[in-house]
N, C-alpha and C positions, 0 to 999 in steps of 0.2 A: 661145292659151295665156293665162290670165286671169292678171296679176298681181295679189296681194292690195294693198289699198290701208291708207291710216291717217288717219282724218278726225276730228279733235277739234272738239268743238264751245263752248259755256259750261259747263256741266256735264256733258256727257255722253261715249261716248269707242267710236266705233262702225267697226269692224275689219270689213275685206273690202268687196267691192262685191256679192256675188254670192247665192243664195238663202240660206246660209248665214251671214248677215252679224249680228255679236252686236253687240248694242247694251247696254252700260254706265251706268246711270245715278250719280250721284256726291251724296252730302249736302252737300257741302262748300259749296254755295251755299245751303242752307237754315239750316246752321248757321253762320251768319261770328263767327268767335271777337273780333274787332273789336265788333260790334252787340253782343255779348254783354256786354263789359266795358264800354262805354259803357253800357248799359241799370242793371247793377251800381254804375256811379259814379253814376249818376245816382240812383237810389234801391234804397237795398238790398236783395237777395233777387229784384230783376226780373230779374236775369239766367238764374238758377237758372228763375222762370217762363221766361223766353226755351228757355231749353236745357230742357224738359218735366221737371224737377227739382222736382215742387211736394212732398217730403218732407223736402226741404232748409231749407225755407220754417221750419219751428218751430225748426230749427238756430239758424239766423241770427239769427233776433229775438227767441230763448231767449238767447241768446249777447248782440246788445245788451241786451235789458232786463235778465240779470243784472249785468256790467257797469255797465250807466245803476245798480241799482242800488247796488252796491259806491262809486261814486261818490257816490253823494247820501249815504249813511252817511254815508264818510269827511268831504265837506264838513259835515256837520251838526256831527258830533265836532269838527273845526277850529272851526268857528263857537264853539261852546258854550264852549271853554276856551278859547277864546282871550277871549272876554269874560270867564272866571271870571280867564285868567292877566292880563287889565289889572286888574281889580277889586284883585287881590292885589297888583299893582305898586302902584296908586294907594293903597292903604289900609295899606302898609305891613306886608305881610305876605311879608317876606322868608327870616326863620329855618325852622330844621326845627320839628316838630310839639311836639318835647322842647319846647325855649326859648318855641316860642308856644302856651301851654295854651288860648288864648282862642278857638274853634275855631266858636264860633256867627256871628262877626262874618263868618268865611269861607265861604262857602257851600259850595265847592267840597271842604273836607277835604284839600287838599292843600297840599303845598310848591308853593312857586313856580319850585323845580326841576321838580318832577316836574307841575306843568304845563306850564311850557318842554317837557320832554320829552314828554307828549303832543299836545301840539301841535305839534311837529316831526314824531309819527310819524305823529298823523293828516294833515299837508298833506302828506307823501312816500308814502303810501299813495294819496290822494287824485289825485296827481301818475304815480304808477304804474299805477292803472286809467284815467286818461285817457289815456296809452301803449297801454295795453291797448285800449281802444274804438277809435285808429288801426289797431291789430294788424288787429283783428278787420274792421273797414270794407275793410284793404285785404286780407285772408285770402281773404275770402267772393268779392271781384271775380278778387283769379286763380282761387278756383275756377270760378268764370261762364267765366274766358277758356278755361281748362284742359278743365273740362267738355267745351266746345263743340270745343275741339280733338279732342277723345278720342272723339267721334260718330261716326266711322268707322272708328276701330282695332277691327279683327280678331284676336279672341283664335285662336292654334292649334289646331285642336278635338284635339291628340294630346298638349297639354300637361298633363302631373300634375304636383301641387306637395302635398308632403306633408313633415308634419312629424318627423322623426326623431332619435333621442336618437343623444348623440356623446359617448364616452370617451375624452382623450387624457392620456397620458402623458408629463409632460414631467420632467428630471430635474433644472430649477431648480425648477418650480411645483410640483410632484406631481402627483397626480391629478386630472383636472378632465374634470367632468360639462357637461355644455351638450346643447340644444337647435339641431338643423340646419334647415333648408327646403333641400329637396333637388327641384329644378326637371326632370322628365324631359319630351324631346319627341323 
């Protein structure tokens, strides 16, 4: 009487001893969700090459370079008035536009309010897409890790997923229309 056996190997995973014996193989060492985020911190979008993802690729560095440029704006606008808002400190152009008619000596056209004020909004805009280009640097490496994790999940092949419209009645709300995804397997 032949007992079936169970012999695991590194990636592989191969059941029975006898002519019938199925062998298993496993991605999970071709993809190491580790090499993957490493590759991504290391320079952006190799992970995505790592995990055969090269459509991802114009995601990523459409995404820095808009960002890079939202940044280089912002600091430009900072830059600019802020040399316009010291000129106007230095020269004595403190009042509104009413009181100071003299408007050639300022380059700028403006109060020295309302330079103060863009130049607070340009250096927290400035300040905000640099937030944003971390977001993104660290967005793109979970996707590398996530990706790479996700290379061997097995969708259901008996699962439908469809969209269907949903009426409820409620008698604080009234009537309310929405949108379901109704998951069958």
């Amino acid at each position: 009487m032949a007992q079936d056996s169970l012999r695991v190997t590194h990636d592989s995973l191969q059941m029975g001893g006898g002519p019938d014996t199925v062998l298993l193989k496993s991605y999970a060492a071709r993809y190491d969700p580790r090499k993957a985020l490493l590759y991504a911190a290391v320079v952006p979008g190799l992970g995505q090459i790592y995990n055969k993802k090269y459509w991802k690729l114009p995601l990523v560095y459409g995404g820095f370079f808009a960002i890079g440029y939202a940044i280089n704006f912002y600091q430009d606008s900072y830059k600019t008035y802020k040399v316009q808002l010291f000129y106007s400190l230095d020269n004595g152009f403190e009042g509104d536009t009413e009181t100071n008619t003299n408007t050639d000596q300022n380059p700028a056209g403006y109060t020295t309010g309302q330079l103060r004020t863009i130049v607070d909004k340009s250096r927290r805009e400035r300040d905000f897409w640099v937030i944003m280009m971390g977001a993104m640097y660290i967005l793109q490496m979970v996707d590398a890790h996530v990706d790479a994790h996700l290379k061997e999940f097995d969708l259901n092949p008996n699962l439908r997923v469809s969209i269907q419209p949903a009426v409820e009645q409620n008698e604080l709300l009234g009537r309310q229309n929405s949108l379901s995804i109704v998951l069958k397997f």
